[in-house]
Backbone as a chain_set.jsonl record, in Angstrom:
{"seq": "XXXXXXXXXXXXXXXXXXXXXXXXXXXXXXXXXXXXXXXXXXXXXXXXXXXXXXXXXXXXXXXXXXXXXXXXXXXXXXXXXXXXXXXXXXXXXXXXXXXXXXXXXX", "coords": {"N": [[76.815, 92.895, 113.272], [78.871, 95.56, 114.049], [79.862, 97.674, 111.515], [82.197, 99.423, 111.618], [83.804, 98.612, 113.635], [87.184, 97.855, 114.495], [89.735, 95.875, 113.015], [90.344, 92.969, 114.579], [93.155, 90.781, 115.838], [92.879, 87.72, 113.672], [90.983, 88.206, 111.739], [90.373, 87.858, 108.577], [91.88, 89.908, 106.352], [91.392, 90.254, 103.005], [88.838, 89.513, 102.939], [87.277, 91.574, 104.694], [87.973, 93.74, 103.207], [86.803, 93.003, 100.696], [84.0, 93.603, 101.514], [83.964, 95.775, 102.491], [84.414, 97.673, 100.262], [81.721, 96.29, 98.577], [79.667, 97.687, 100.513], [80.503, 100.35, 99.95], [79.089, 103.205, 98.166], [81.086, 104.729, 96.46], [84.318, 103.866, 94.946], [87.677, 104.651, 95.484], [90.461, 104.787, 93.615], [94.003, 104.962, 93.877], [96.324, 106.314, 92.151], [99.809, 105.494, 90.886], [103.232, 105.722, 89.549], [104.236, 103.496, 90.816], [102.144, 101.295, 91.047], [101.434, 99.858, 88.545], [103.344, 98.043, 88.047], [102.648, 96.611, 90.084], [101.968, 93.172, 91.1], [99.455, 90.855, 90.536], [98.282, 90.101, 92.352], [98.402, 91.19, 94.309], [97.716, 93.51, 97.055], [96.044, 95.932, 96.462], [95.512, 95.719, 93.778], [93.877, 93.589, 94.219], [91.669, 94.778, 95.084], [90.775, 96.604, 93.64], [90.014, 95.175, 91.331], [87.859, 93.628, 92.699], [86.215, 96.043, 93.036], [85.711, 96.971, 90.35], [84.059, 95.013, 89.876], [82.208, 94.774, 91.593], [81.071, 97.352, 90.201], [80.269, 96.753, 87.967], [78.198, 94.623, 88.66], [76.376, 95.819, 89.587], [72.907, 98.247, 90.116], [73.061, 100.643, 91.638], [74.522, 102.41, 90.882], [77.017, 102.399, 91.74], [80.65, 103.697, 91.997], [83.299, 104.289, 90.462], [86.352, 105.688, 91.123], [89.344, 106.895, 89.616], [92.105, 108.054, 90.689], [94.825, 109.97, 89.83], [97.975, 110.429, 91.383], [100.23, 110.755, 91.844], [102.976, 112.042, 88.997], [103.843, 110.349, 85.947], [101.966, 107.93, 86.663], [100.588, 105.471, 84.997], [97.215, 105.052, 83.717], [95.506, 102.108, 84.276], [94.416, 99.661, 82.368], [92.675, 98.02, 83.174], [90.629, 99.793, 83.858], [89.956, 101.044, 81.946], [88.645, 103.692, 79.661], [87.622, 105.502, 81.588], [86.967, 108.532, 83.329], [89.267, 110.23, 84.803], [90.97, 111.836, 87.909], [93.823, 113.873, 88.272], [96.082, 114.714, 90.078], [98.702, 115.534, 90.188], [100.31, 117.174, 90.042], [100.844, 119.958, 91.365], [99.97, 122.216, 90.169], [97.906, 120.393, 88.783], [96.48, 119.997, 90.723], [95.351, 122.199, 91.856], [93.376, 122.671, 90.035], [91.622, 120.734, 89.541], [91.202, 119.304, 92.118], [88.853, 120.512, 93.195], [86.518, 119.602, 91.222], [87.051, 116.798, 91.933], [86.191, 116.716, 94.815], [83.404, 117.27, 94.282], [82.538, 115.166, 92.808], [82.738, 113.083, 94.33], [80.934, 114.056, 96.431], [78.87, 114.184, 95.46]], "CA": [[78.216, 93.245, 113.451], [79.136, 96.947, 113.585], [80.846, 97.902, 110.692], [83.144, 100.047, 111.862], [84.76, 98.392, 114.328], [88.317, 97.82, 114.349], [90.199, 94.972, 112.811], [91.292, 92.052, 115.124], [93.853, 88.972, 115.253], [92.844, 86.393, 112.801], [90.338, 88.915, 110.692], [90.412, 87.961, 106.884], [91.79, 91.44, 105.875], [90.521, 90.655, 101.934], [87.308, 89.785, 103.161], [86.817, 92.432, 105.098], [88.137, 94.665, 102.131], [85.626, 93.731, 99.953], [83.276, 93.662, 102.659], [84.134, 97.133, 102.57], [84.171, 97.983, 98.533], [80.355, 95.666, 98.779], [79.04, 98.726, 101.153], [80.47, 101.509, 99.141], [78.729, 103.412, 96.329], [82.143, 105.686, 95.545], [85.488, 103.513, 95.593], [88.766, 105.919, 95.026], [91.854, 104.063, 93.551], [95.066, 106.616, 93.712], [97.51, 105.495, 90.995], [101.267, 106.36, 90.841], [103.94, 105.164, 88.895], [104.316, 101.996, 90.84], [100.902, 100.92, 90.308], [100.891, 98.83, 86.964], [104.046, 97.094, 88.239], [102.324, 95.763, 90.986], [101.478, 91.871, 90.996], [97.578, 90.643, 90.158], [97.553, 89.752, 93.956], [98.582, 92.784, 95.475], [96.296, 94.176, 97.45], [95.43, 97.247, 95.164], [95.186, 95.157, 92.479], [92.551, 92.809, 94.199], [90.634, 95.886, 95.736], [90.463, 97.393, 92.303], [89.497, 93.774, 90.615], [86.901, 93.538, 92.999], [85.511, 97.349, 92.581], [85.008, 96.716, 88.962], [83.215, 93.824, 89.733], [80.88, 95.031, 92.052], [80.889, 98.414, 89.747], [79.567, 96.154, 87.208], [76.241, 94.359, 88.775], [75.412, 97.096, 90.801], [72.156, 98.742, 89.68], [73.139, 101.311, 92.595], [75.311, 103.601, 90.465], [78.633, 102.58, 92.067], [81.581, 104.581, 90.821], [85.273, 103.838, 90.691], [86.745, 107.239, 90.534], [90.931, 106.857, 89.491], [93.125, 109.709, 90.972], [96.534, 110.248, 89.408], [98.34, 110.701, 92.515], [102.169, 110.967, 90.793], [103.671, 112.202, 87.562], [104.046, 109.285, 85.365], [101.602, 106.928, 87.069], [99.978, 105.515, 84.376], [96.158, 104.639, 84.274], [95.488, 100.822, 84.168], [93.875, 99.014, 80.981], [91.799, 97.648, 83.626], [89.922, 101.215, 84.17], [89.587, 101.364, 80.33], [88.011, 105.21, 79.412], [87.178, 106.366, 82.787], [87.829, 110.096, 83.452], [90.414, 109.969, 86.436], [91.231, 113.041, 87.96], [94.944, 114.386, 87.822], [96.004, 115.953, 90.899], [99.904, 114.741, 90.515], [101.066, 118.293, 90.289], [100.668, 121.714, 92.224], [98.783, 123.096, 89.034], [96.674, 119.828, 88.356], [95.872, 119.176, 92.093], [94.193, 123.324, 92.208], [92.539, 122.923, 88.954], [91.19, 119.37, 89.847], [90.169, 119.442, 93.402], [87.527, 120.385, 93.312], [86.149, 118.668, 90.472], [86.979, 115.511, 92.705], [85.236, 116.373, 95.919], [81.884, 117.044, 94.1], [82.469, 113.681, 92.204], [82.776, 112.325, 95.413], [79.993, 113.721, 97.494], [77.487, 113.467, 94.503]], "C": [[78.387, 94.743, 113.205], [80.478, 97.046, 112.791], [82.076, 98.591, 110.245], [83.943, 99.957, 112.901], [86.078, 97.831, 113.954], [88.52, 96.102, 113.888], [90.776, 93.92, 114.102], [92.074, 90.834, 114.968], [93.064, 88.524, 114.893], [91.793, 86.855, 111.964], [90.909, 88.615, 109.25], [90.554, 89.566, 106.453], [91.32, 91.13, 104.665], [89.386, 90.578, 102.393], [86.796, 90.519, 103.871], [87.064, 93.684, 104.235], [87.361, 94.784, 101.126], [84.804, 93.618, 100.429], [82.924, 95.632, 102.439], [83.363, 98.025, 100.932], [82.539, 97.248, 98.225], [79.56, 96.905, 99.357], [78.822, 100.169, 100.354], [79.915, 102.168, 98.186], [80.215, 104.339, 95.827], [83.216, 104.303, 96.189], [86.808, 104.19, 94.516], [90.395, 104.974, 95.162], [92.609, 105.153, 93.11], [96.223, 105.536, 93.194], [98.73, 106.608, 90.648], [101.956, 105.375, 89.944], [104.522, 103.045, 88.729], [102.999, 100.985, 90.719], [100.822, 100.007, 89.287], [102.48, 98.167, 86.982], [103.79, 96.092, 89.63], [102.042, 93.99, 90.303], [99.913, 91.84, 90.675], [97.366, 90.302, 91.236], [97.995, 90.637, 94.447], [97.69, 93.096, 96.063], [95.62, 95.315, 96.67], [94.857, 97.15, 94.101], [93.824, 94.326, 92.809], [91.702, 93.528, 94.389], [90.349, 96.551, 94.286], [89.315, 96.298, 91.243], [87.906, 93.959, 91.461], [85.918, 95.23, 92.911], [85.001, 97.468, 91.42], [84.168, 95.804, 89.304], [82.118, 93.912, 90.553], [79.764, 96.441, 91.26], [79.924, 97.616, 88.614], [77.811, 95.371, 87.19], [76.182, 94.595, 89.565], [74.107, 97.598, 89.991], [72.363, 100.096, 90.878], [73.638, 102.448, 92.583], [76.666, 103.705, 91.538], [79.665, 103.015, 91.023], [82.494, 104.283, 91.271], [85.395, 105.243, 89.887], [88.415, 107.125, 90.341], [90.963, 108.36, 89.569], [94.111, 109.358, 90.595], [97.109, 111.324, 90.438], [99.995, 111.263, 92.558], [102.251, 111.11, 89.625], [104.157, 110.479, 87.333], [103.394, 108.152, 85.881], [100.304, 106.725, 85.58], [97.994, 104.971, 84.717], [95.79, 103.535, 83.476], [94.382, 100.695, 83.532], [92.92, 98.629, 81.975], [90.394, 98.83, 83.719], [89.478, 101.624, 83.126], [89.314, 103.252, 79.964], [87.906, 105.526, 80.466], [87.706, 107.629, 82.746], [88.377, 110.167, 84.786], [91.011, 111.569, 86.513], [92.912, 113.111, 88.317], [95.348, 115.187, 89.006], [97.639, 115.552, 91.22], [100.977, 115.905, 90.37], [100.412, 119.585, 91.357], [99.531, 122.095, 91.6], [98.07, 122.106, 88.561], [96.225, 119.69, 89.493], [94.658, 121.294, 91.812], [93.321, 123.331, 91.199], [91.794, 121.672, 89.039], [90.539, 118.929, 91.061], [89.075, 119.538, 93.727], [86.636, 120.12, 92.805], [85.806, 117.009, 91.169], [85.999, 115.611, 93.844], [84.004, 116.579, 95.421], [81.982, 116.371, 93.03], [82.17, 112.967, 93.413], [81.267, 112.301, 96.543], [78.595, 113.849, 96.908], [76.538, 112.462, 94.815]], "O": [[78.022, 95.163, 112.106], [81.627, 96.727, 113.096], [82.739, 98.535, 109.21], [84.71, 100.863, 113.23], [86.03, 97.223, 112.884], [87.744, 95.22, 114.254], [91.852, 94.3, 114.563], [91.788, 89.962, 114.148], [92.067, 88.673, 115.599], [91.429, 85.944, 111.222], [91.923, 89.205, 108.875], [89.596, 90.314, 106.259], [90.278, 91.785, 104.664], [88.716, 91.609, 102.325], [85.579, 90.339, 103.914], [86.392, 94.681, 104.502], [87.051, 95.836, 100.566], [84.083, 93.306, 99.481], [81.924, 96.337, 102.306], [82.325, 98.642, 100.692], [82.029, 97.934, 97.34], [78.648, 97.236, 98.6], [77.819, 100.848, 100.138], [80.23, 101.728, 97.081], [80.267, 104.566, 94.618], [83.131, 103.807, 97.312], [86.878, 104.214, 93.288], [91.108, 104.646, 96.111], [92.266, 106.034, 92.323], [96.73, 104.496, 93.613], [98.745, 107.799, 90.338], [101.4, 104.333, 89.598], [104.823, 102.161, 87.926], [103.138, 99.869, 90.218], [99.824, 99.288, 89.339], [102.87, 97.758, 85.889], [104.481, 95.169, 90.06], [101.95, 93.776, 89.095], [99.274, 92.888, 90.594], [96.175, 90.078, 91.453], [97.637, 90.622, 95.625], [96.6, 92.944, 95.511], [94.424, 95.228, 96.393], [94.069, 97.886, 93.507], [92.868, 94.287, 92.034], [90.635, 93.149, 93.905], [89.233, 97.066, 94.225], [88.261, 96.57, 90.667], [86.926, 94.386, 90.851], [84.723, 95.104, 92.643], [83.906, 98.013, 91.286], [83.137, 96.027, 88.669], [81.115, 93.232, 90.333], [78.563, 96.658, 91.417], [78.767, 98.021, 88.502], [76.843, 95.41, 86.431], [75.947, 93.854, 90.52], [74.285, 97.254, 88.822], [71.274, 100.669, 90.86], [73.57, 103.335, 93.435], [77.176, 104.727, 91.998], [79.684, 102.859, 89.802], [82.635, 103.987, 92.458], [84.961, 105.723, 88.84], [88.852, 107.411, 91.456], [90.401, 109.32, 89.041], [94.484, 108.258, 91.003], [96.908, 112.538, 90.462], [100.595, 112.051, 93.289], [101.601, 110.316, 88.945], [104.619, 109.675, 88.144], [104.05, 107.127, 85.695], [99.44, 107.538, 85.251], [97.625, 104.596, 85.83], [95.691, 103.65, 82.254], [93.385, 101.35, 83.837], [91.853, 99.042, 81.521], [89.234, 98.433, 83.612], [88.634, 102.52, 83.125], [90.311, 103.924, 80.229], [88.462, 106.615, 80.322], [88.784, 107.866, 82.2], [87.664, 110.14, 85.788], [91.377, 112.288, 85.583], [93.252, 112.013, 88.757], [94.988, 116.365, 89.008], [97.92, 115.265, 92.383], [102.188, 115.743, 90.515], [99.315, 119.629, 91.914], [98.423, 122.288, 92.101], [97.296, 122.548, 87.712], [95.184, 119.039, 89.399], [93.439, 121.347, 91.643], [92.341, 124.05, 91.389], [91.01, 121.751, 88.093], [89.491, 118.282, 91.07], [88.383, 118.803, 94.431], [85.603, 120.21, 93.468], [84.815, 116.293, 91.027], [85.081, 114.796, 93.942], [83.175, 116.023, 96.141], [81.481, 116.931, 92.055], [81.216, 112.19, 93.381], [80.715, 111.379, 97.144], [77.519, 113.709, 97.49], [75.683, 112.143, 93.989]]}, "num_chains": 1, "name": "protein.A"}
């Protein structure tokens, strides 16, 4: 199956989401205020659930990188310690940037 072809009618979008997050070694959750009032089935919330969980028995060095994408988005108990980068202002996005893309293409 090529893995980059497009979604069609009657496609399982979760299972092709963690289909997706399964492939990845970086997956990049961007957290804002509304974030940690989402539901536990949201989609963000399952894509995150499942990123830990593949982050976990990977031997592959998968990384869940949290961006703070908005002032006041807090960062979810689920993410525990992680260092999440901050780019939710003017002056944390230029001092942070680029910190993120060579997290990213590490």
């Amino acid at each position: 199956m090529d893995r980059y072809r497009e979604n069609i009618a009657g496609d399982d979008l979760m299972e092709k989401m963690k289909e997706g997050i399964r492939e990845a070694d970086k997956f990049l959750i961007c957290i804002s205020p509304s974030f940690n009032s989402k539901p536990p089935t949201s989609y963000v919330k399952q894509e995150l659930k499942t990123a830990m969980l593949e982050e976990n028995k990977s031997s592959n060095n998968k990384l869940i990188i949290p961006i703070r994408i908005k002032k006041g988005g807090r960062i979810p108990k689920e993410i525990g310690r992680k260092a999440y980068a901050d780019l939710s202002t003017k002056e944390r996005w230029e001092k942070n940037i680029s910190r993120l893309i060579e997290a990213i293409i590490k």
